[in-house]
C-alpha positions as CSV (number, residue, x, y, z in Angstrom):
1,X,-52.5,75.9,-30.1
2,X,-55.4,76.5,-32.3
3,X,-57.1,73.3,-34.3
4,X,-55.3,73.8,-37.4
5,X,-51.8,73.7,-36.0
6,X,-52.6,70.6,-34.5
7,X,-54.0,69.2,-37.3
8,X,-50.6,70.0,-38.8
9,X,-48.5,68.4,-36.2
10,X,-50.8,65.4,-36.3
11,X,-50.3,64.8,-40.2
12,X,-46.1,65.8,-40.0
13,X,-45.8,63.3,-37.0
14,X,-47.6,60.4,-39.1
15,X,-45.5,61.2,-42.2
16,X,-42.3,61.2,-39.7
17,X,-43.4,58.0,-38.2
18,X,-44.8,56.6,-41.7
19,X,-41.1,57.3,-43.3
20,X,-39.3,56.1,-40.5
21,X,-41.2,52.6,-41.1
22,X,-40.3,52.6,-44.3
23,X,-37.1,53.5,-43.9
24,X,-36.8,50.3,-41.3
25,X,-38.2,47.9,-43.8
26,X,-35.8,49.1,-46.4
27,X,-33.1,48.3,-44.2
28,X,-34.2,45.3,-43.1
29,X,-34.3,44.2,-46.7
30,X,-30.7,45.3,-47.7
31,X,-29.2,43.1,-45.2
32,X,-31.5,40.4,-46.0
33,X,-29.8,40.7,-49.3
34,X,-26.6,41.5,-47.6
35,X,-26.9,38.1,-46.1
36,X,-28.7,36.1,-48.9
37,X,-28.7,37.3,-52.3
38,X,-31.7,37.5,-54.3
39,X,-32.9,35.9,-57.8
40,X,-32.8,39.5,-59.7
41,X,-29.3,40.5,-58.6
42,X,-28.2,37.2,-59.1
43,X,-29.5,36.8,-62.8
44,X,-28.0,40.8,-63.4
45,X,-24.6,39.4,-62.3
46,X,-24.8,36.8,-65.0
47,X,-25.5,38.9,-67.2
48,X,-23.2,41.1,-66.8
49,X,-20.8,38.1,-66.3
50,X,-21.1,36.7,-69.6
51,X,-20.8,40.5,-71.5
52,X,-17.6,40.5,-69.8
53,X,-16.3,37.3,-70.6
54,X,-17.1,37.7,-74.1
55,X,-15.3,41.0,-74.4
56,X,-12.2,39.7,-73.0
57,X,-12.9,36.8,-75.8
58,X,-14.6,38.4,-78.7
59,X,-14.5,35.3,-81.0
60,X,-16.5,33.3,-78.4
61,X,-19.4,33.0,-76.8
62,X,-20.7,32.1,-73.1
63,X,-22.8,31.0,-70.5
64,X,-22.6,30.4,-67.0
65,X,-21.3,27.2,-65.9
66,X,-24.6,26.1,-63.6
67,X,-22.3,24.0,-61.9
68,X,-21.5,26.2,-59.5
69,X,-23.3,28.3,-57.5
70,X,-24.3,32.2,-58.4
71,X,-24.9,33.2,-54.9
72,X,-24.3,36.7,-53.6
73,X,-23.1,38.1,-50.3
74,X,-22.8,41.4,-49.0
75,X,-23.9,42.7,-53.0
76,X,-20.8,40.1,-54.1
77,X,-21.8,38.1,-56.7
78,X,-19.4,35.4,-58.2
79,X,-20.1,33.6,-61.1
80,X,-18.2,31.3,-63.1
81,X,-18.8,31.5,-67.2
82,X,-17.9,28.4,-69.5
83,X,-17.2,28.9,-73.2
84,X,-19.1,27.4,-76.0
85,X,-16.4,26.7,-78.1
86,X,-13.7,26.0,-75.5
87,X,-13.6,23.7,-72.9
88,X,-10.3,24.9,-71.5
89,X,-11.9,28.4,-71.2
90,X,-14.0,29.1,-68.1
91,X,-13.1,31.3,-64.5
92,X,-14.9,33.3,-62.1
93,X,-16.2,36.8,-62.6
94,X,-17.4,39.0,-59.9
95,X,-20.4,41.7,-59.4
96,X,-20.2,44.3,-57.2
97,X,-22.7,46.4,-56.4
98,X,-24.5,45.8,-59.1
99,X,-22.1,47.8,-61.9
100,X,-18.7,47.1,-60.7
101,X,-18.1,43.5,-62.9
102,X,-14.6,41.8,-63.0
103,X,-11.9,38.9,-62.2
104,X,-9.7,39.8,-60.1
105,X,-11.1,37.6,-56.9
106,X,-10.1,38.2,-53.5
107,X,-7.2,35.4,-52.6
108,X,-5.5,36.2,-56.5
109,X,-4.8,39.6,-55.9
110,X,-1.6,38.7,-58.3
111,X,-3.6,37.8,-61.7
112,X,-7.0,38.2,-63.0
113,X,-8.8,34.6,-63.4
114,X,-8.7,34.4,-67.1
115,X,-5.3,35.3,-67.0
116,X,-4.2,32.4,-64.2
117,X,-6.7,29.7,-65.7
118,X,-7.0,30.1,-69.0
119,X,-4.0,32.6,-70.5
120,X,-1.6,30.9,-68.5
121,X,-3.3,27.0,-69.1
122,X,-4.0,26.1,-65.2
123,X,-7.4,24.7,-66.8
124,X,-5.7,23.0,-69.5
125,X,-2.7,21.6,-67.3
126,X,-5.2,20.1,-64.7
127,X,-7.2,18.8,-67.6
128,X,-4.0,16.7,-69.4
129,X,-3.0,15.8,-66.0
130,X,-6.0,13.9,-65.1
131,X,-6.2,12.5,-68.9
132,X,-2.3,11.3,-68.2
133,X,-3.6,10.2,-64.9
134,X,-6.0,7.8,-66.5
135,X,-4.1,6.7,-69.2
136,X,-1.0,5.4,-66.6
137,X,-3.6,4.2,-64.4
138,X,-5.0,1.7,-67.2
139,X,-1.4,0.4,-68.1
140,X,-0.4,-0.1,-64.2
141,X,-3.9,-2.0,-63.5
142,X,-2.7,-4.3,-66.4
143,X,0.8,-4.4,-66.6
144,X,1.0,-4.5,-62.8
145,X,-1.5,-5.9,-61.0
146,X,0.3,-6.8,-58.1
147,X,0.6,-3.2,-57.0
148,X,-2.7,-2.3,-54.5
149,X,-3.3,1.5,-54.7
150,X,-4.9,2.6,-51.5
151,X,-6.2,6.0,-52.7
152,X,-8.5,7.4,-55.3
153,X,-7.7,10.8,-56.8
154,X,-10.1,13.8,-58.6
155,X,-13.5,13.1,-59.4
156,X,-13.0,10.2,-62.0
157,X,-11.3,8.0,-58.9
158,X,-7.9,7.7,-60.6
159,X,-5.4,5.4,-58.8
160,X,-3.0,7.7,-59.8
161,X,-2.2,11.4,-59.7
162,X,0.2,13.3,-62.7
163,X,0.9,16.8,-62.0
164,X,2.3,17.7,-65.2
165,X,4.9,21.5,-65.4
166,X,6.2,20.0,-62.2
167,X,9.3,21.3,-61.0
168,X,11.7,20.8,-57.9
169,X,11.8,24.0,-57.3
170,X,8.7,26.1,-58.5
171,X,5.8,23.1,-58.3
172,X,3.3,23.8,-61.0
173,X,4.0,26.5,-63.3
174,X,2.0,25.7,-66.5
175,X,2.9,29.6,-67.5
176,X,6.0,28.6,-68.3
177,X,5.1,25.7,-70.7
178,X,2.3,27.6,-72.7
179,X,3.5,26.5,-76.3
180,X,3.0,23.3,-75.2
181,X,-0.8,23.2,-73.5
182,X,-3.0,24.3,-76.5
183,X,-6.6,24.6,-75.3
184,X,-8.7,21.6,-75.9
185,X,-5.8,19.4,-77.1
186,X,-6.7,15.8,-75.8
187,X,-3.7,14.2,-74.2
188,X,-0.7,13.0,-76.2
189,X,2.5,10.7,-74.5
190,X,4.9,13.0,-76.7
191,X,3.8,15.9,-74.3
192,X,5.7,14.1,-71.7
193,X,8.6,14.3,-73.0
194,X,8.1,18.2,-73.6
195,X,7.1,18.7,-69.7
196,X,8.1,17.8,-66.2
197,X,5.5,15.6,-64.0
198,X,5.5,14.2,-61.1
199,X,3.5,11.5,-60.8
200,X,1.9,10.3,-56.7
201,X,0.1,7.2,-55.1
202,X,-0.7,5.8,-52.7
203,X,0.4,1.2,-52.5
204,X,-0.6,-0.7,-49.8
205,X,1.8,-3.0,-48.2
206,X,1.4,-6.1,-46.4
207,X,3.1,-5.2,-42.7
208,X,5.3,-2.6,-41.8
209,X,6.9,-1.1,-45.0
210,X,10.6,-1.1,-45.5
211,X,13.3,0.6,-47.8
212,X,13.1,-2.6,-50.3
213,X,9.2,-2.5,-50.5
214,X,9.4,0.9,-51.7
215,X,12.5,0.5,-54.2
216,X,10.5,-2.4,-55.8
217,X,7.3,0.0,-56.0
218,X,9.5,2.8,-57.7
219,X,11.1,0.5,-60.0
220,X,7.7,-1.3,-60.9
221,X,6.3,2.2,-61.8
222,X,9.0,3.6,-63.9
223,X,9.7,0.4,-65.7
224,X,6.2,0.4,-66.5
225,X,5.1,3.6,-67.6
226,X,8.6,3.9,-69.7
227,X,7.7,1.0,-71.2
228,X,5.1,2.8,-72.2
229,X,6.6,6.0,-73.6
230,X,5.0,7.2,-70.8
231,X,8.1,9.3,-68.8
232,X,7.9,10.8,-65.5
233,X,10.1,13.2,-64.2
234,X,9.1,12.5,-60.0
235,X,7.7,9.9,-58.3
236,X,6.0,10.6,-54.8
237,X,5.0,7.3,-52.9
238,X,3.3,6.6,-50.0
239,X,3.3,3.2,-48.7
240,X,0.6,2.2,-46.6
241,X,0.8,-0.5,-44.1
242,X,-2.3,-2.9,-43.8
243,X,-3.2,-4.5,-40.8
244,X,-4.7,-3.8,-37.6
245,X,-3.6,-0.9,-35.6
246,X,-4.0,0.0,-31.8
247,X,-4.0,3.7,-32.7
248,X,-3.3,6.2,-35.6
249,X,-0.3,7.7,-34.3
250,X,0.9,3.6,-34.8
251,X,-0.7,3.5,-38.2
252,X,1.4,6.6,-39.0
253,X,4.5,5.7,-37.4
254,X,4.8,2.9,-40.3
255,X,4.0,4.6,-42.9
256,X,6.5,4.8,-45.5
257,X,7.0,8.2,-47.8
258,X,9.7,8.6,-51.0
259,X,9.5,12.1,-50.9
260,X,10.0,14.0,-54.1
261,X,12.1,11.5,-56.0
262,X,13.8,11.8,-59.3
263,X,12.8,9.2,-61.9
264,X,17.0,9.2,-62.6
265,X,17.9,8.1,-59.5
266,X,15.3,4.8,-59.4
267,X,17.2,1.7,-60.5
């Protein structure tokens, strides 16, 4: 093999070897970002986030909710955009690769975001729920302070939990009740009377709970939030005993629960 040929083979091994490092580190750096995300793609996918939002609602404008997080794995980046004009309007978007931008999550393979949270009022419902909640909550610390609520609900603490488009059958189904959820309308009574709700807590109860304890607790509740214009559909009450307990499985075992009760059926 003369000089030059090896001279040759010398340089096309290098270039072999030089690619093949480069080649390494490239792949080394797509899972990194497999794995972790990084700050360009992340602020691409809110870009792109916020164009798409604001072509499903032309009349509005966005931004993302910062809130929640904008992290992206395996080139998925979800992020969440909030309207300016609309508190009721916010959901998830997601970036795929890079150019693939839409709503339609994994786990709700059955309705885009916007469609389920804001078309359909989930926001809104959860929003008037927690505003009912709060309002009940004040006249039942007042009007009945002998009842001791042993749980705190949602992020504001409420004593008191009102699912409202609740049904027997179905659960929540705000779909169905879209007329009456406008977006951003603050909480009226009247909309209880529109709407079934179910309303839950949790009492405590000196000793073991029995049948009477929770009658009076269903009767207290009703007759106060009636009095109140304040109509609930259900009541679901858990009474919790107080008191020391050898075990849980004791605790538990006197634990009193009305199941999904009609607000017809309370005396």
């Amino acid at each position: 093999m003369t000089k030059t040929k090896r001279t040759r083979k010398t340089k096309t091994m290098r270039n072999l070897a030089w690619t093949a490092a480069l080649l390494l580190i490239l792949a080394l750096l797509l899972a990194f970002d497999a794995l972790n995300g990084d700050p360009l793609s992340q602020q691409w996918a809110i870009h792109r986030a916020i164009r798409y939002a604001e072509k499903l609602y032309p009349e509005e404008t966005f931004h993302w909710d910062q809130r929640t997080a904008a992290d992206g794995q395996f080139f998925n980046y979800v992020v969440y955009v909030q309207s300016d004009q609309s508190s009721d309007t916010n959901f998830a978007v997601q970036t795929r690769f890079w150019l693939l931008t839409d709503d339609e999550i994994r786990g709700m393979e059955f309705e885009s975001t916007h469609t389920f949270y804001v078309d359909h009022r989930w926001n809104t419902c959860y929003r008037l729920g927690n505003e009912a909640a709060q309002q009940a909550a004040a006249y039942l610390t007042v009007q009945a302070p002998k009842l001791q609520f042993a749980s705190a609900y949602g992020a504001q603490g409420n004593i008191v939990d009102i699912n409202l488009c609740y049904t027997e059958q179905d659960g929540m189904t705000p779909a169905d009740y879209v007329d009456d959820l406008p977006l951003d309308a603050a909480f009226d009574k009247a909309l209880l009377q529109k709407v079934p709700s179910r309303l839950c807590a949790q009492v405590l109860c000196d000793g073991k709970p029995t049948e009477a304890d929770m009658q009076t607790v269903l009767h207290t509740l009703k007759q106060v939030l009636e009095s109140n214009d304040m109509p609930i559909t259900y009541y679901d009450i858990t009474l919790v005993p107080t008191g020391d307990y050898a075990d849980h499985s004791a605790f538990m075992a006197d634990v009193l629960e009305s199941g999904l009760t009609s607000a017809d059926t309370i005396a």
